[in-house]
Residue, then its C-alpha position, 0 to 999 in steps of 0.5 A: x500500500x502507498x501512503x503518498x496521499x496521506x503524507x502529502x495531506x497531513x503536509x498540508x495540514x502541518x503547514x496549516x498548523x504552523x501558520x494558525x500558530x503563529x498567528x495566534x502566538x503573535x495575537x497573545x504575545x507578538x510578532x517574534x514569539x509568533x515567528x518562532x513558535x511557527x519554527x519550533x513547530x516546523x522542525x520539532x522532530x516527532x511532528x514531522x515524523x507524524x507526517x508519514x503517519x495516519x493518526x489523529x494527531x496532526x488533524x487534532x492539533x490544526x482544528x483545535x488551533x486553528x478554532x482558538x484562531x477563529x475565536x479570537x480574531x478581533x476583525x470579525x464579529x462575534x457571531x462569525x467567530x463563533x460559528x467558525x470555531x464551532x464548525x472547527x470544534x465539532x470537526x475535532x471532537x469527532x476526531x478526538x472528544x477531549x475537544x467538547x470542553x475547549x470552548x469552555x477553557x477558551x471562552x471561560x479564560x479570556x472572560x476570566x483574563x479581562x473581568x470586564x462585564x463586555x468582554x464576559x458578555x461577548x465570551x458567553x454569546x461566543x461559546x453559546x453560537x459555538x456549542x451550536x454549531x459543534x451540535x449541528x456537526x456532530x448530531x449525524x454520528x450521534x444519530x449514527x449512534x443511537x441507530x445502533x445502540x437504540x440509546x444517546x451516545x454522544x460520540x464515543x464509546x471509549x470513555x468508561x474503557x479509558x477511565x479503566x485502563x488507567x485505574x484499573x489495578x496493576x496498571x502502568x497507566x498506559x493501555x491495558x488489554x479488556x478482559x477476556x470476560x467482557x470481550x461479548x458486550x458491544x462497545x457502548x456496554x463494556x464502556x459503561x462496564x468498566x467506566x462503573x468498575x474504574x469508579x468503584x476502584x477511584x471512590x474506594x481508594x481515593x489517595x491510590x487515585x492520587x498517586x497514580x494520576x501523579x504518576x501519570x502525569x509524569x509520563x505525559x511528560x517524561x519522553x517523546x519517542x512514539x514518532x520513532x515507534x510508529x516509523x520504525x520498520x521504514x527507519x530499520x528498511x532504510x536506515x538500518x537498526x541503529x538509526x531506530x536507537x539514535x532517533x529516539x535519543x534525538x527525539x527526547x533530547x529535542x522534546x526535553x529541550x523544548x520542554x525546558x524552554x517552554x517551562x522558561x517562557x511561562x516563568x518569563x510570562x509570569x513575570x512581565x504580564x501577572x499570574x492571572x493573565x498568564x493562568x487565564x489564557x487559552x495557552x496554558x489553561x488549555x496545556x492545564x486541561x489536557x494534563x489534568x485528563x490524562x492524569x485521570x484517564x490513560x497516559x503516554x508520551x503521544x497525548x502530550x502532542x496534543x497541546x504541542x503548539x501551546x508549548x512550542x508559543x511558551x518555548x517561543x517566548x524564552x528563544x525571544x528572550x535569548x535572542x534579545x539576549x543575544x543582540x543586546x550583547x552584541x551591541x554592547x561590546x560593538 
């Protein structure tokens, strides 16, 4: 099987990616944190082997973006704004339903970072046409549902069985195969199987709970070699086997890299604009939200690829820094 046309649309999509990113990088920052969000993004390893990958990923990453893009263009009205974030959103909760709650964490954040009653007013009508709208995209699947399950199912059907895997006893929170008891129900009902099987488990040990979605929040962050791992058997036909090896050291020194600069940039962020413009901003309340989820449900290092262009404008932030950094220096011994 050839895989030219889904390298060359998720290509497409990826340039679609940089460039909403760096317009919204440059909308909350400025013009250079824009400009080097849209390069850390363009040559962040595991992205560009993403390319070469059929997965959810890279068309997550360009409608959530480019959605926030739409919301928070100041030349159009509100109305306008609303709908094309919305049709965007309901296009990405079809690809991953983590997107339902984005208009809440971009709506609710912006209203939070101004505290003034127009600005509450204008997020409040933005999230109410936006909701719509994801509702008119996505009522033919759940209408697809409720014609095969004869009850409403929003969109998926994997909840209940995410929330398992990553409580279930034994787990390392990451996958875990069903057991073997549960392999005769249809989808929807080994979700609600074993989404009431992980709250049993979640309400009877609460600080286990803890623990473990501590854990788990740490390997969202602690590696990014899954680029690698999904390329490996055309990395070994043309590369040889070593190159696997010195492609997954390449990806996590250059994700660690990039996780450093990003913790820099929020601290410079805290430092020239506040806490509370800093917390209540789409860019890192979104990082906020994705982390917290999968700390509940499973976790591994792709999910961190989700908010990779919210990282890539906080690691933007601190190469702006060292690059004035840099000229200052330069000028001064000139």
């Amino acid at each position: 099987m050839h895989f030219v046309n889904i390298a060359v649309l998720n290509i497409v999509v990826s340039c679609g990616l940089i460039v909403t990113s760096a317009r919204v990088a440059a909308r909350f920052y400025d013009d250079r944190v824009g400009v080097f969000a849209a390069a850390v993004l363009a040559v962040w390893p595991t992205l560009v082997m993403f390319t070469t990958v059929l997965a959810s990923e890279l068309p997550f990453l360009f409608l959530t973006i480019a959605a926030l893009d739409a919301w928070t263009v100041s030349h159009r009205s509100g109305v306008f704004r609303g709908v094309l974030a919305g049709l965007l959103l309901g296009a990405a909760s079809l690809v991953r339903p983590l997107a339902l709650a984005l208009p809440i964490v971009y709506g609710g954040t912006i209203a939070l970072r101004s505290l003034c009653k127009d600005e509450v007013l204008t997020q409040a009508r933005l999230i109410a046409v936006c909701f719509l709208m994801m509702a008119i995209v996505i009522a033919p699947w759940t209408w697809r549902n409720y014609r095969l399950y004869s009850e409403p199912v929003l969109i998926s059907t994997n909840g209940g069985v995410t929330l398992w895997m990553g409580n279930a006893p034994g787990t390392s929170g990451a996958y875990l195969p069903i057991p073997e008891r549960l392999e005769n129900l249809n989808d929807n009902d080994l979700s609600k199987v074993l989404g009431e099987e992980a709250k049993r488990i979640i309400f009877s040990d609460p600080t286990g709970f803890i623990l473990r979605s501590g854990l788990k929040l740490m390997r969202l962050y602690n590696n990014e070699s899954i680029g690698v791992i999904w390329n490996e058997h055309g990395i070994e036909r043309e590369f040889g086997a070593r190159a696997v090896t010195v492609l997954k050291r390449m990806t996590q020194i250059t994700w660690a890299m990039i996780l450093l600069l990003a913790i820099f940039g929020t601290y410079c962020c805290f430092r020239l604009k506040g806490w509370r413009r800093t917390v209540f901003s789409p860019i890192l309340a979104s990082i906020i939200f994705y982390s917290l989820v999968n700390s509940i449900i499973v976790s591994q290092d792709r999910y961190h690829l989700a908010f990779s262009p919210q990282i890539a404008m906080l690691a933007a932030i601190a190469l702006v820094g060292a690059s004035s950094w840099y000229s200052q220096t330069r000028f001064s011994s000139a």
